[in-house]
C-alpha positions, 0 to 999 in steps of 0.5 A: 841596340840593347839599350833600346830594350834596357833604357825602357825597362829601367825607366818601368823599374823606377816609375813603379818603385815611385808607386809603392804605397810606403812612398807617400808620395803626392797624387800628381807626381803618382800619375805621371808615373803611373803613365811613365810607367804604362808607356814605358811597358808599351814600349817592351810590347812594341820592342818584342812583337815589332822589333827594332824601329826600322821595321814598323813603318810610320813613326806616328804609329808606332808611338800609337802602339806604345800608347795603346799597348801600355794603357791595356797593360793595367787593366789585363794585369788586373784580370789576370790577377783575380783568377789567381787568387790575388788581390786586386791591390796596388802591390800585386799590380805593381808586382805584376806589371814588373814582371811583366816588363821583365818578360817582355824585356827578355822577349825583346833581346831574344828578338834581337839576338835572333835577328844579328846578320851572321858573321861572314855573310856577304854582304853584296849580292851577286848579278848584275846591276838590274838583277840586283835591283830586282831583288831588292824591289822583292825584298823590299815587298817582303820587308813592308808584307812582314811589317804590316804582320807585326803592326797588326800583331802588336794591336790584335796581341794586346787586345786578344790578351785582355779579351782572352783574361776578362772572359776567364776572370768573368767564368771564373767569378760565375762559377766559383762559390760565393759566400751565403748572404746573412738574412734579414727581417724587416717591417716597414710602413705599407699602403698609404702610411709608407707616404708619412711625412708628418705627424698622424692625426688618429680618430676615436675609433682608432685608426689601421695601419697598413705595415709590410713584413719581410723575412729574407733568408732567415728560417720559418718562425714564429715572433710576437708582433707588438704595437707600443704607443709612446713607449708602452706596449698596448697591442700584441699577437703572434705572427708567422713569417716564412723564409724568402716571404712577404706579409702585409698586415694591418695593424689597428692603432687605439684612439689616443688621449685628446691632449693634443700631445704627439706620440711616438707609435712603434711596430716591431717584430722581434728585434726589426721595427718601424715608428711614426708619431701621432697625436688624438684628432681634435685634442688641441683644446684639451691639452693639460697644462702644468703649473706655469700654464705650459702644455703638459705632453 
């Protein structure tokens, strides 16, 4: 009856040494060993919570158990693992459930040591006939009472095992300390320019541009806020961002040349900017022209 318990445990074994990264092996003969694995693990469940095969009952299942269990074997590993400071990777899973096996190997045989009739206990019952079936009929009873605990044992078992790990794993995540988040400043488009899409014509009075400007984390401070049109610095003033705050300024782009030329137009604060391009409206028939008769932009 060892071999029952040893056979699983071996094919565990060899199916996850096939998993090891340094294998290299191909995906899909990765995956079947991966299930191999995972019902060969199933199975050590079934072996040290049920017990020999005579005592689950329906055939069908049991087998449902070995499917249940090794599938439920994975993800409990995987949550035992991040509360003890472990990776979540595929050594330590592997690691894990290998160690795991082994216990429920061990588990088994001590169930089976534990469950050898003693030597010299007879054998026939004493009674007549009639008496002797009336305490098999009782014990018979017994037998399918005592195997109905264990069949719901070996569904509640893996079940209560991985709600009982998710929910420390989950307290644990919450109550840990986490790393502070580096902050950031941003400026982006606002209002009606957030929508551009396309090449902005500007007026001769100049044209406002809605920008939004969002310091997250970083401390209060104080930085120049510059308009470059084309490259060159045309406007600039100071501005005043609060830690975990959110501005929204208008920014007054001057009227461009009527060359019809696009041009890039930029808003930065410090080193966070944002750009679009615009040309003069109405500038099409005053564009510059070079020697060979070419726009000049």
């Amino acid at each position: 009856m060892m071999t029952t318990i040893l056979r699983p445990l071996v094919i565990a074994y060899a199916s996850l040494a096939v998993l090891l990264p340094a294998a290299s092996l191909p995906w899909p003969l990765l995956l079947a060993a991966c299930l191999l694995a995972l019902l060969a693990i199933g199975e050590l469940w079934v072996r040290a919570v049920i017990g020999r095969p005579a005592e689950s009952g329906v055939p069908a299942v049991r087998a449902g158990l070995t499917v249940l269990a090794g599938l439920l074997t994975l993800p409990a590993v995987a949550l035992l693992l991040h509360p003890l400071g472990a990776a979540v990777a595929p050594v330590p899973l592997i690691a894990g459930c290998a160690l795991l096996a082994t216990v429920l190997a061990a588990a088994g045989l001590l169930r089976l040591h534990l469950g050898r009739p003693v030597a010299g206990e007879p054998c026939d019952e004493p009674g007549v006939p009639a008496q002797r079936a009336a305490g098999r009929t009782a014990d018979l009873s017994g037998a399918r009472r005592r195997a109905t605990a264990r069949t719901a044992a070996a569904i509640l078992l893996p079940i209560g095992l991985s709600a009982l790990v998710g929910v420390a794993a989950i307290r644990t995540v919450e109550t840990s300390s986490h790393p502070v988040l580096p902050g950031y400043l941003t400026v982006a488009l606002n209002g009606w320019a957030a929508g551009i899409t396309h090449p902005v014509t500007v007026p001769a009075r100049g044209l406002a541009v809605p920008v939004r400007i969002t310091n997250s984390g970083l401390p209060t401070r104080t930085d120049w806020l510059r308009l470059r049109v084309g490259g060159a610095v045309v406007a600039t003033r100071r501005v005043t961002m609060m830690t975990g705050k959110v501005y929204a300024l208008s920014v007054r782009v001057p009227a461009l040349p009527p060359d019809g030329c696009l041009r890039p137009i930029g808003i930065s604060v410090g080193e966070a900017s944002t750009v679009f391009y615009a040309k003069a409206q109405g500038g099409a028939s005053g564009r510059a022209r070079n020697d060979r008769g070419r726009t000049a932009c």
